[in-house]
mmCIF file of the N, C-alpha and C atoms, coordinates in Angstrom:
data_MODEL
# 
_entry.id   MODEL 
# 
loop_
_atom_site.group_PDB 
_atom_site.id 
_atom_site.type_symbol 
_atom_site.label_atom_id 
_atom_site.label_alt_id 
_atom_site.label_comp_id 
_atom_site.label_asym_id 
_atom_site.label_entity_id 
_atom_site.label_seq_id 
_atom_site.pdbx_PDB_ins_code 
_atom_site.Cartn_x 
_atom_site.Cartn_y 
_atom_site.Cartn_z 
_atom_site.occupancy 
_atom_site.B_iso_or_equiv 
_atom_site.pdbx_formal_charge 
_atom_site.auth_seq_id 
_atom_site.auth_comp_id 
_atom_site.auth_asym_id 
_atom_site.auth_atom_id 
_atom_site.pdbx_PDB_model_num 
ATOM 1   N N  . UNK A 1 1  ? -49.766 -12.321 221.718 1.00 0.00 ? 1  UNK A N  1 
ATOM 2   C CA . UNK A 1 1  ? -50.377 -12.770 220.478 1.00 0.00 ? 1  UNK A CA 1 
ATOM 3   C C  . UNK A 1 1  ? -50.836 -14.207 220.668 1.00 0.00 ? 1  UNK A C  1 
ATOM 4   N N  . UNK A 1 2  ? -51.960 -14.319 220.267 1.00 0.00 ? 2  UNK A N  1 
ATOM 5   C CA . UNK A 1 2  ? -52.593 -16.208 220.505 1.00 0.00 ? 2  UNK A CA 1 
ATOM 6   C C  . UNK A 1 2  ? -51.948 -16.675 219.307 1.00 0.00 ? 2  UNK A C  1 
ATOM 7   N N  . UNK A 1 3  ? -51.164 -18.011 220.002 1.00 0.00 ? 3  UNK A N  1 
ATOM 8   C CA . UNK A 1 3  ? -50.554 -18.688 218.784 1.00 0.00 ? 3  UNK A CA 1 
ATOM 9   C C  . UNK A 1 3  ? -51.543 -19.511 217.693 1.00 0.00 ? 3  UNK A C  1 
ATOM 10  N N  . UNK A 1 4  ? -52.738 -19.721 218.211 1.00 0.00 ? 4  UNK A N  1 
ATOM 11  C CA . UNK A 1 4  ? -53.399 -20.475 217.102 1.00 0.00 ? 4  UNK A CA 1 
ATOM 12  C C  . UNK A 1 4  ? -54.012 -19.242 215.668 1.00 0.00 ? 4  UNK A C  1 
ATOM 13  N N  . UNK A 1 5  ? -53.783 -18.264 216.333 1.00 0.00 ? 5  UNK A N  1 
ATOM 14  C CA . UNK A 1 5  ? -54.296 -17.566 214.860 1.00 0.00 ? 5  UNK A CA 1 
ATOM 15  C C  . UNK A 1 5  ? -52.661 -16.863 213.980 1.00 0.00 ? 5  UNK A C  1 
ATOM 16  N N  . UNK A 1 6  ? -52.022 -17.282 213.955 1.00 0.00 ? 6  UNK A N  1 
ATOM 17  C CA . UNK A 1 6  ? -50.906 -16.883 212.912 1.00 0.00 ? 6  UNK A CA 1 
ATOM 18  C C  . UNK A 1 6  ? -50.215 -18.615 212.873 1.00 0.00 ? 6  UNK A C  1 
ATOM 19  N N  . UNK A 1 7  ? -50.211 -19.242 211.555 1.00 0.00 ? 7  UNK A N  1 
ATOM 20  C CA . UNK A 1 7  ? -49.686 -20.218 211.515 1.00 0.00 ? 7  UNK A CA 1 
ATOM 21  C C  . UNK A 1 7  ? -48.209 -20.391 211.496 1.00 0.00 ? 7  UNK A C  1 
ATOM 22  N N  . UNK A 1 8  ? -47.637 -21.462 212.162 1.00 0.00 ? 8  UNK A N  1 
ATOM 23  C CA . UNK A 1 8  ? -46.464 -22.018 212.638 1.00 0.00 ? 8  UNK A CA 1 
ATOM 24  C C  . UNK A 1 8  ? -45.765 -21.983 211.340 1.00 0.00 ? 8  UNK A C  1 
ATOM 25  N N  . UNK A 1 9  ? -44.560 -21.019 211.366 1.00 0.00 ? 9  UNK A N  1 
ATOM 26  C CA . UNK A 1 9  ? -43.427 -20.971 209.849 1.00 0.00 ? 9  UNK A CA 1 
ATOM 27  C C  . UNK A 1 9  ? -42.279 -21.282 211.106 1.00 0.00 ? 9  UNK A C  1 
ATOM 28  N N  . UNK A 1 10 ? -41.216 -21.936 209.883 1.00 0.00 ? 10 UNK A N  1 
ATOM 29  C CA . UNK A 1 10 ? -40.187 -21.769 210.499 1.00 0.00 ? 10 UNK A CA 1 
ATOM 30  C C  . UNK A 1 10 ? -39.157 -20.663 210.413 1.00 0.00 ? 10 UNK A C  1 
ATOM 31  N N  . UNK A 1 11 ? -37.574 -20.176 210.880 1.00 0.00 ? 11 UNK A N  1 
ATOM 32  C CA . UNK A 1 11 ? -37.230 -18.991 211.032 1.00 0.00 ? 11 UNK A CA 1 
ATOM 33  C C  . UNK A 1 11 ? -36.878 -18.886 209.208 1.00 0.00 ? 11 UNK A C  1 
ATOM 34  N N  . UNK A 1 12 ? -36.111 -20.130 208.512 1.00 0.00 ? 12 UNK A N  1 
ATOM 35  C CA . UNK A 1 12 ? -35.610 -19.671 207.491 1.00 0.00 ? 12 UNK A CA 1 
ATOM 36  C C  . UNK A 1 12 ? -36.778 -19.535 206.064 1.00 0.00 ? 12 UNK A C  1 
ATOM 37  N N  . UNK A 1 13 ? -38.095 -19.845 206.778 1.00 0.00 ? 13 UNK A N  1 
ATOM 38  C CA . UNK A 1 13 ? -39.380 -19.411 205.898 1.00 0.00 ? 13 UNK A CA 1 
ATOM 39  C C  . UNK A 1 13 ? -39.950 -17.734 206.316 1.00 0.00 ? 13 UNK A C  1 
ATOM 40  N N  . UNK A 1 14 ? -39.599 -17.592 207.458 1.00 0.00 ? 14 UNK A N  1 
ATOM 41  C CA . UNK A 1 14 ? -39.644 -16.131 208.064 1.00 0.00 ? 14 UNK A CA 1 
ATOM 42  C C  . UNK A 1 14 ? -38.607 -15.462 207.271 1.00 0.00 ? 14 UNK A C  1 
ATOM 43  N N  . UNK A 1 15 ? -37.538 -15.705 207.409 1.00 0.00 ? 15 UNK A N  1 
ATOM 44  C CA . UNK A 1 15 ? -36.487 -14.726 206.764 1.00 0.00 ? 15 UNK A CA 1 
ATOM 45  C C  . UNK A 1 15 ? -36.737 -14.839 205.323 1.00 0.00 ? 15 UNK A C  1 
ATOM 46  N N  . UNK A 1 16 ? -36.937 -15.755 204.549 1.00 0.00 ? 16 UNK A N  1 
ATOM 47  C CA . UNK A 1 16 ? -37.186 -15.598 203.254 1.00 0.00 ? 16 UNK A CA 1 
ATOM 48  C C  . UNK A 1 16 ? -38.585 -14.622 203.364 1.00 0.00 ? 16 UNK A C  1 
ATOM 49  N N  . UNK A 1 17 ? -39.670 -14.893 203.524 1.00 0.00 ? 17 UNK A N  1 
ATOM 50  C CA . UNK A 1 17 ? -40.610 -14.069 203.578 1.00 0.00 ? 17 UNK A CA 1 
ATOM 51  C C  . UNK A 1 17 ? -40.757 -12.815 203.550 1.00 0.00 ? 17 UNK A C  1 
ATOM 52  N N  . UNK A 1 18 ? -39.831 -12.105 204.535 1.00 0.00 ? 18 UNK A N  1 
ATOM 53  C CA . UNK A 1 18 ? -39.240 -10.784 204.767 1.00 0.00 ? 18 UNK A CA 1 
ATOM 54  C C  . UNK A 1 18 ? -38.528 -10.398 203.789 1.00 0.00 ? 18 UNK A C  1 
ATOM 55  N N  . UNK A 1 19 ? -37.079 -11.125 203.230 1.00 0.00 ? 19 UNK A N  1 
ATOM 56  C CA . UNK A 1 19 ? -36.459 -10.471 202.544 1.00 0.00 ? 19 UNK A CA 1 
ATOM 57  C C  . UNK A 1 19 ? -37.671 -10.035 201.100 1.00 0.00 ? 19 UNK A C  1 
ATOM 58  N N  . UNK A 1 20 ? -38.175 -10.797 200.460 1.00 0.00 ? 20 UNK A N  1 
ATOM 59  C CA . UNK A 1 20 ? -39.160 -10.985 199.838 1.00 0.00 ? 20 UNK A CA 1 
ATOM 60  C C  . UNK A 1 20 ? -40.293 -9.561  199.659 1.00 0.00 ? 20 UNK A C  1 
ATOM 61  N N  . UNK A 1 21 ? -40.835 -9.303  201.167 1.00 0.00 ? 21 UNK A N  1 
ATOM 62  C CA . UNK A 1 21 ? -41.557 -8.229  201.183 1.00 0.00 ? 21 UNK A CA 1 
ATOM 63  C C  . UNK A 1 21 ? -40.630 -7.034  201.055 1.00 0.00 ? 21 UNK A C  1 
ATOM 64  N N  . UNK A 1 22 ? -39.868 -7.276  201.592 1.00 0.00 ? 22 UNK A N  1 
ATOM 65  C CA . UNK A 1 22 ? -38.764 -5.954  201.644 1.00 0.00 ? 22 UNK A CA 1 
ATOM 66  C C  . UNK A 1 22 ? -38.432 -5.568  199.743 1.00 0.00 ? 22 UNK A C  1 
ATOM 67  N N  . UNK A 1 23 ? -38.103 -6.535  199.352 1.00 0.00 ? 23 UNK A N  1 
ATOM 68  C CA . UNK A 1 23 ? -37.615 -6.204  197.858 1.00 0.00 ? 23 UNK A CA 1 
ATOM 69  C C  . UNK A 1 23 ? -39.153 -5.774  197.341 1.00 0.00 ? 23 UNK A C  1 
ATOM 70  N N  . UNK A 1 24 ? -39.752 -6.058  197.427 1.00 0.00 ? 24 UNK A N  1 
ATOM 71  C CA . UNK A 1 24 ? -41.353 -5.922  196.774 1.00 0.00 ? 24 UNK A CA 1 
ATOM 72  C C  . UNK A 1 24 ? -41.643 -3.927  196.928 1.00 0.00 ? 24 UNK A C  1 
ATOM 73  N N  . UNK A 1 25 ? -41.206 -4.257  198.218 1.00 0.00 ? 25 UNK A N  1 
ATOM 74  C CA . UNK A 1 25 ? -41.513 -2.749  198.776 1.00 0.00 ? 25 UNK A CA 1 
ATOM 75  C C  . UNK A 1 25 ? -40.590 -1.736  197.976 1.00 0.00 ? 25 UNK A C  1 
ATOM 76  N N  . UNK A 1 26 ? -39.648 -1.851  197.932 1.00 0.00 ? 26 UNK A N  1 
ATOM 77  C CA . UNK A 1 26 ? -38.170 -1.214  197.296 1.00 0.00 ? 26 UNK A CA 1 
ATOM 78  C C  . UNK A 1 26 ? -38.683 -0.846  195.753 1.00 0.00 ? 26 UNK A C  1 
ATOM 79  N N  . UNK A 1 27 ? -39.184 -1.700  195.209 1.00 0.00 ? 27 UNK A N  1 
ATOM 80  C CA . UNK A 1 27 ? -39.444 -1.988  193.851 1.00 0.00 ? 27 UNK A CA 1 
ATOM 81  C C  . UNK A 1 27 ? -40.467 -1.048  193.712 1.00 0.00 ? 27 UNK A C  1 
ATOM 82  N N  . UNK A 1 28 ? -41.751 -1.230  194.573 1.00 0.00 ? 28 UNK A N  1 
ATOM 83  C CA . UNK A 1 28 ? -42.647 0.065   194.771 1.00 0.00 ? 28 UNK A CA 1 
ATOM 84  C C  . UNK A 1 28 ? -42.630 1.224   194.972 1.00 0.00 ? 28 UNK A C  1 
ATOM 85  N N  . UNK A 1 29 ? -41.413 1.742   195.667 1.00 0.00 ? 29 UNK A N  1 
ATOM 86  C CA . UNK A 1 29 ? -40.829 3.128   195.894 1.00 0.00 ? 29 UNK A CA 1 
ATOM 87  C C  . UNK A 1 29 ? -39.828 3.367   194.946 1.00 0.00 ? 29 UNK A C  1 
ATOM 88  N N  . UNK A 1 30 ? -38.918 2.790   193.883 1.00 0.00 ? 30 UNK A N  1 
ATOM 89  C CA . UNK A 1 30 ? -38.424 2.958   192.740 1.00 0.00 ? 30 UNK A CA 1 
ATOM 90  C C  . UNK A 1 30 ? -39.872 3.867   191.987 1.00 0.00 ? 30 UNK A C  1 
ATOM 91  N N  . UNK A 1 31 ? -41.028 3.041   191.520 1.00 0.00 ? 31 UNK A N  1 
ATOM 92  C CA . UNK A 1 31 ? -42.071 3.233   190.582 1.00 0.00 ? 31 UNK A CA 1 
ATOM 93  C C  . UNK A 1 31 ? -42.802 4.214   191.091 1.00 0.00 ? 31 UNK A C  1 
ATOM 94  N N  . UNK A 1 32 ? -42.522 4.531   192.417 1.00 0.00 ? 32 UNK A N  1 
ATOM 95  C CA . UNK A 1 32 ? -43.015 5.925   192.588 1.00 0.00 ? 32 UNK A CA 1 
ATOM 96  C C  . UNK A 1 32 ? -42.574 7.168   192.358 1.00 0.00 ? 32 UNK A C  1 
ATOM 97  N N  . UNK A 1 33 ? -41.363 7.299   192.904 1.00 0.00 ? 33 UNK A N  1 
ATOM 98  C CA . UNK A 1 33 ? -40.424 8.255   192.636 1.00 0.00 ? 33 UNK A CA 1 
ATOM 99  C C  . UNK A 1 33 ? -40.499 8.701   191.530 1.00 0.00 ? 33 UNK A C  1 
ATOM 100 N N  . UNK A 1 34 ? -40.165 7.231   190.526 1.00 0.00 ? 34 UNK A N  1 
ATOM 101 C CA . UNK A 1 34 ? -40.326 7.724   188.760 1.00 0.00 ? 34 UNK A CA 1 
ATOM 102 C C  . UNK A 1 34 ? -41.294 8.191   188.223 1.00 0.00 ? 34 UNK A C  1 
ATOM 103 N N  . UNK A 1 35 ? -42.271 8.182   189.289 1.00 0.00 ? 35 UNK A N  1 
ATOM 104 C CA . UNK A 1 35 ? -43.733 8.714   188.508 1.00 0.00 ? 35 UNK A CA 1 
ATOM 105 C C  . UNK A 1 35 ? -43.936 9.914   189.204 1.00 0.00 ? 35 UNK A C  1 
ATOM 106 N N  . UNK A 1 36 ? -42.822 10.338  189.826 1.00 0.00 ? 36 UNK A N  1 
ATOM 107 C CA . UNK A 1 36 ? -43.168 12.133  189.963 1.00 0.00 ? 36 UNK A CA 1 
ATOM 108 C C  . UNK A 1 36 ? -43.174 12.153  191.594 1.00 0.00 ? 36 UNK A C  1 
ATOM 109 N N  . UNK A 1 37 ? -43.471 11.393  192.532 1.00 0.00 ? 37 UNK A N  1 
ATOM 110 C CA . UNK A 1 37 ? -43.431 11.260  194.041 1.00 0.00 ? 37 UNK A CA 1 
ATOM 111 C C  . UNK A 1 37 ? -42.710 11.100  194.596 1.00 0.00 ? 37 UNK A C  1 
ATOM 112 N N  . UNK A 1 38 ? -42.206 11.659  196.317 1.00 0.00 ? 38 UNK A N  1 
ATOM 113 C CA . UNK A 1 38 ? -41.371 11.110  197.282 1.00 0.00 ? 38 UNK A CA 1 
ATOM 114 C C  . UNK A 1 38 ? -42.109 10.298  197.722 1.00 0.00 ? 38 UNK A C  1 
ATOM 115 N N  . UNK A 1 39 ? -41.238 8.739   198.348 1.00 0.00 ? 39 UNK A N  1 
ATOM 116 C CA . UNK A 1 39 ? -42.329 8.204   199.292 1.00 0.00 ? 39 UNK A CA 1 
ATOM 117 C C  . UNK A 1 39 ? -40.889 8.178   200.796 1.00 0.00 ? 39 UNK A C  1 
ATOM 118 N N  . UNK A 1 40 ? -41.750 8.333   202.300 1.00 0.00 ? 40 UNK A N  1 
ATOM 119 C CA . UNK A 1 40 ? -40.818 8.077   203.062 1.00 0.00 ? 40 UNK A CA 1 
ATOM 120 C C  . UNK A 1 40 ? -41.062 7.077   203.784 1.00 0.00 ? 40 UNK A C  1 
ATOM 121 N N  . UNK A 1 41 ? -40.654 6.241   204.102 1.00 0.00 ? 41 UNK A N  1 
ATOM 122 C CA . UNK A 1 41 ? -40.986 5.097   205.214 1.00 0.00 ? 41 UNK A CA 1 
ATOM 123 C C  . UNK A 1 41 ? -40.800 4.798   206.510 1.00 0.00 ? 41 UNK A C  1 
ATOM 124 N N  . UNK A 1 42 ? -41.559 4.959   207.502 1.00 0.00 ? 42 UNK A N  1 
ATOM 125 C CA . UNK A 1 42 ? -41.469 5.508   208.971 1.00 0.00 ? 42 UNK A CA 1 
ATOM 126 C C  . UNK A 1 42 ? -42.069 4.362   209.809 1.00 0.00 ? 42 UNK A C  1 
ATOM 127 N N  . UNK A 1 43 ? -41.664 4.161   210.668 1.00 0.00 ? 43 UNK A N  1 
ATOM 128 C CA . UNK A 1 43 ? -41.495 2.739   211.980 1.00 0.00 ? 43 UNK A CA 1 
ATOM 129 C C  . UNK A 1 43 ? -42.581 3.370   212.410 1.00 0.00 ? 43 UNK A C  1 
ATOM 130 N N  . UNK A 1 44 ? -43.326 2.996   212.915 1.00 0.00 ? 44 UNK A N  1 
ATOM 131 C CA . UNK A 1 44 ? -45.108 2.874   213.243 1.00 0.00 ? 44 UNK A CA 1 
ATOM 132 C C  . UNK A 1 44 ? -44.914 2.611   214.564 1.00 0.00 ? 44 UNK A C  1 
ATOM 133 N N  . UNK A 1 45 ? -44.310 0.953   214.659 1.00 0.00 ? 45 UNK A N  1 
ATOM 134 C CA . UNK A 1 45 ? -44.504 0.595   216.241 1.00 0.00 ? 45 UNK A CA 1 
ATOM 135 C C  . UNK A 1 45 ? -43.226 -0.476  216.041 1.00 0.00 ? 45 UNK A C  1 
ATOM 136 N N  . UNK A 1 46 ? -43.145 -1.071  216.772 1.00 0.00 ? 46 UNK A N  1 
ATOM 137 C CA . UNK A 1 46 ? -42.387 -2.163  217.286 1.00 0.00 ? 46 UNK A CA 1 
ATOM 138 C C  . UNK A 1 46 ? -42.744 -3.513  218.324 1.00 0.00 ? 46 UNK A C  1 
ATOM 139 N N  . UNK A 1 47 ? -42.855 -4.569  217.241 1.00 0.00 ? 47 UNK A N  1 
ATOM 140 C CA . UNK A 1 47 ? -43.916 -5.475  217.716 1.00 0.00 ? 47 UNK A CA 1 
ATOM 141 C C  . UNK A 1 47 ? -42.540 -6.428  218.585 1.00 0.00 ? 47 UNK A C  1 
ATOM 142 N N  . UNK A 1 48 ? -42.693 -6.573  219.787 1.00 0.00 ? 48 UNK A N  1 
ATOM 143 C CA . UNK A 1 48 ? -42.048 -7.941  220.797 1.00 0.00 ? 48 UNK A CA 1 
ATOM 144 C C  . UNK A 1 48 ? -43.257 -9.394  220.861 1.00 0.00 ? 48 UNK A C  1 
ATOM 145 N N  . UNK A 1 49 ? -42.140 -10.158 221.086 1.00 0.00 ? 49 UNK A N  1 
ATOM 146 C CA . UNK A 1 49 ? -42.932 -11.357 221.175 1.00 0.00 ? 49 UNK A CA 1 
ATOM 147 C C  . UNK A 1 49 ? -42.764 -12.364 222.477 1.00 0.00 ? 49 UNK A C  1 
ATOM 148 N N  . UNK A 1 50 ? -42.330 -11.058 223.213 1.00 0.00 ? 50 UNK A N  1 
ATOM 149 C CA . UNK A 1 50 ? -41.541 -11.429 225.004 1.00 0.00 ? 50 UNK A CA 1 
ATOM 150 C C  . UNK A 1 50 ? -40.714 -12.116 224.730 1.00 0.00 ? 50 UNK A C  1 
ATOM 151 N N  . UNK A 1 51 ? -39.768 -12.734 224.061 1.00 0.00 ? 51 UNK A N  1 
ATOM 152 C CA . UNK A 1 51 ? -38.581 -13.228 223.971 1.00 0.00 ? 51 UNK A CA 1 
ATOM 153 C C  . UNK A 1 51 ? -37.371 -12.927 223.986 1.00 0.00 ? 51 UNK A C  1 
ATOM 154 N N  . UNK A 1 52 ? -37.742 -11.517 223.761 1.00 0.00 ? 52 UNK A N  1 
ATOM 155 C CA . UNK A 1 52 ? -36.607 -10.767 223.748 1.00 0.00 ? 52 UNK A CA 1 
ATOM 156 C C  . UNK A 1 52 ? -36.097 -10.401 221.919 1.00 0.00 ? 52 UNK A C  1 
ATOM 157 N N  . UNK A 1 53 ? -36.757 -10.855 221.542 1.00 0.00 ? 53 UNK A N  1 
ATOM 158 C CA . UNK A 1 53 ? -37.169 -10.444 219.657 1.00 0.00 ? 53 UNK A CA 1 
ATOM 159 C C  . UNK A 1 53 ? -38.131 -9.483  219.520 1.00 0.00 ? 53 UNK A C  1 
ATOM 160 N N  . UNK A 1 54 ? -38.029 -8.619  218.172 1.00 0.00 ? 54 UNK A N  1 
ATOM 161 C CA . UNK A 1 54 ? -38.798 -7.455  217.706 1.00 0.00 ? 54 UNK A CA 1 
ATOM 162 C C  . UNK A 1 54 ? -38.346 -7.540  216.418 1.00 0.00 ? 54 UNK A C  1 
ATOM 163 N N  . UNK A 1 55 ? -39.518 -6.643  216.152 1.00 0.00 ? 55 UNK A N  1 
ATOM 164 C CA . UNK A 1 55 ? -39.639 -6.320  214.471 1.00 0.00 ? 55 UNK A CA 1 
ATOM 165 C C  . UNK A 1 55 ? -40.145 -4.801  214.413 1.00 0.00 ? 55 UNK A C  1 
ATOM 166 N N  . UNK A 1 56 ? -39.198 -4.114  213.616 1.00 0.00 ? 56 UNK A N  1 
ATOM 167 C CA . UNK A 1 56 ? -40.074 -2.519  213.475 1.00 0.00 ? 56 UNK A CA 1 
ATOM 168 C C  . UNK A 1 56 ? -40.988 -2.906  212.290 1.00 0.00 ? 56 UNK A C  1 
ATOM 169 N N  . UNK A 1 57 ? -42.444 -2.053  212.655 1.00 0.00 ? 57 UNK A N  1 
ATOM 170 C CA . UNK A 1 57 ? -43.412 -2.244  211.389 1.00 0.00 ? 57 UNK A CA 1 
ATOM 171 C C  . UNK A 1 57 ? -43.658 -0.938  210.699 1.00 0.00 ? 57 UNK A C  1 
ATOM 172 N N  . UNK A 1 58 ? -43.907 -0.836  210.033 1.00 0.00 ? 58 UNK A N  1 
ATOM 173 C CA . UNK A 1 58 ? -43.921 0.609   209.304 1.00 0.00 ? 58 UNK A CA 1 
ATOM 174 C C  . UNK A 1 58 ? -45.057 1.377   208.056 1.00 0.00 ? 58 UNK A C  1 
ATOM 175 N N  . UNK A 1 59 ? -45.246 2.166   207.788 1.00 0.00 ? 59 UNK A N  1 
ATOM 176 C CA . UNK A 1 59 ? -46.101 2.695   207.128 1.00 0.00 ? 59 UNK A CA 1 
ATOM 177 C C  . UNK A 1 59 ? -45.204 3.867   206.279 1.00 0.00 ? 59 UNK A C  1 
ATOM 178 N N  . UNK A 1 60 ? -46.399 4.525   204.836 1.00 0.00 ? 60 UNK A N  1 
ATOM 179 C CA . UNK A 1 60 ? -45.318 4.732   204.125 1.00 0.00 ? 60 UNK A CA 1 
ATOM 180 C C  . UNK A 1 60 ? -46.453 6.565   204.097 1.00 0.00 ? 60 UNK A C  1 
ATOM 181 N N  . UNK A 1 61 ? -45.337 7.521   203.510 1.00 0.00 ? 61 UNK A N  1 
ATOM 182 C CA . UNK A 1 61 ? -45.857 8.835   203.758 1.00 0.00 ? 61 UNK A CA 1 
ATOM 183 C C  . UNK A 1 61 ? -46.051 9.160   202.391 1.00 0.00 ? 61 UNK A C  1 
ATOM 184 N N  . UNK A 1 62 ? -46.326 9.222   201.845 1.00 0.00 ? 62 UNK A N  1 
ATOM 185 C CA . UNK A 1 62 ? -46.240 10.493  200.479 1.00 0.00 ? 62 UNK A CA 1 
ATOM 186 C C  . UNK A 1 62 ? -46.132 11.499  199.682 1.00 0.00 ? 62 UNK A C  1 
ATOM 187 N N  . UNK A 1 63 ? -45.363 12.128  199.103 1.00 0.00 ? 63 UNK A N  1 
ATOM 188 C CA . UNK A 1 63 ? -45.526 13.320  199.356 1.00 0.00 ? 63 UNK A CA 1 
ATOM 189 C C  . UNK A 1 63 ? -45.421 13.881  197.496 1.00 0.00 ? 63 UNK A C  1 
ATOM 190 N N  . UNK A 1 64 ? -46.752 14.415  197.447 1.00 0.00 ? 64 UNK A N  1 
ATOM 191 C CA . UNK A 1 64 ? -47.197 14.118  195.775 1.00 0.00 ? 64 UNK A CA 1 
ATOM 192 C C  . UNK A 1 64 ? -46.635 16.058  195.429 1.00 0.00 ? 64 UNK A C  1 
ATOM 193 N N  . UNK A 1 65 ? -45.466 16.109  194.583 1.00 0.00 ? 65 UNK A N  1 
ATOM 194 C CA . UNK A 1 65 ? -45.489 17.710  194.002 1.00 0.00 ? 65 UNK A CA 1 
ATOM 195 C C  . UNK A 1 65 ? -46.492 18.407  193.536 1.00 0.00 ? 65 UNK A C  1 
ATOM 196 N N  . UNK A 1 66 ? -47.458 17.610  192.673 1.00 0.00 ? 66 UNK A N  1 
ATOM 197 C CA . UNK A 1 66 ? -48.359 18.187  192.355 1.00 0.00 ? 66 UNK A CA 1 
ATOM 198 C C  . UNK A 1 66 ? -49.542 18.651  193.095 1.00 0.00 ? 66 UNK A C  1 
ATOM 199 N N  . UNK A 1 67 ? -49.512 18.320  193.848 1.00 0.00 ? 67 UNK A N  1 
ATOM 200 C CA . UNK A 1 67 ? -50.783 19.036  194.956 1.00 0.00 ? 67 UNK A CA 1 
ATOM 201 C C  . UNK A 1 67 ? -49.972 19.615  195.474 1.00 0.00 ? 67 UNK A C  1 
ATOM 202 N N  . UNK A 1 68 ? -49.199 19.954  195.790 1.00 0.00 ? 68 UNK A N  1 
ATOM 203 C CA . UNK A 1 68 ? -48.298 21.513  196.431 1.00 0.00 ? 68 UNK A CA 1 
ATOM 204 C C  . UNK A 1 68 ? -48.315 22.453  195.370 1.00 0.00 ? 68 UNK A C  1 
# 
């Protein structure tokens, strides 16, 4: 990854960030469910940054009753 195109955070602005998206996400799959949907959430890829650090990234499935 070229470091000049993702700007310089530090780790405890990273970890806030994350926890952050994570609750956001949670909150979104609550409001789905309640509106009649499964949603499942599945690891895509797994990004390294040669350091010996990773992050699973993920994408979300849907699965609507009413079109079945």
């Amino acid at each position: 990854m070229d470091d000049a195109a993702e700007p310089s955070i530090d780790r405890d602005t990273a970890l806030q960030y994350i926890a952050e998206a994570v609750d956001r996400v949670n909150r979104a799959v609550l409001y789905a469910v309640n509106s009649g949907v499964s949603v499942e959430i599945v690891r895509t890829s797994r990004h390294h940054d040669g350091c010996g650090n990773w992050g699973d990234q993920m994408a979300h499935e849907i699965i609507d009753k009413q079109e079945n």
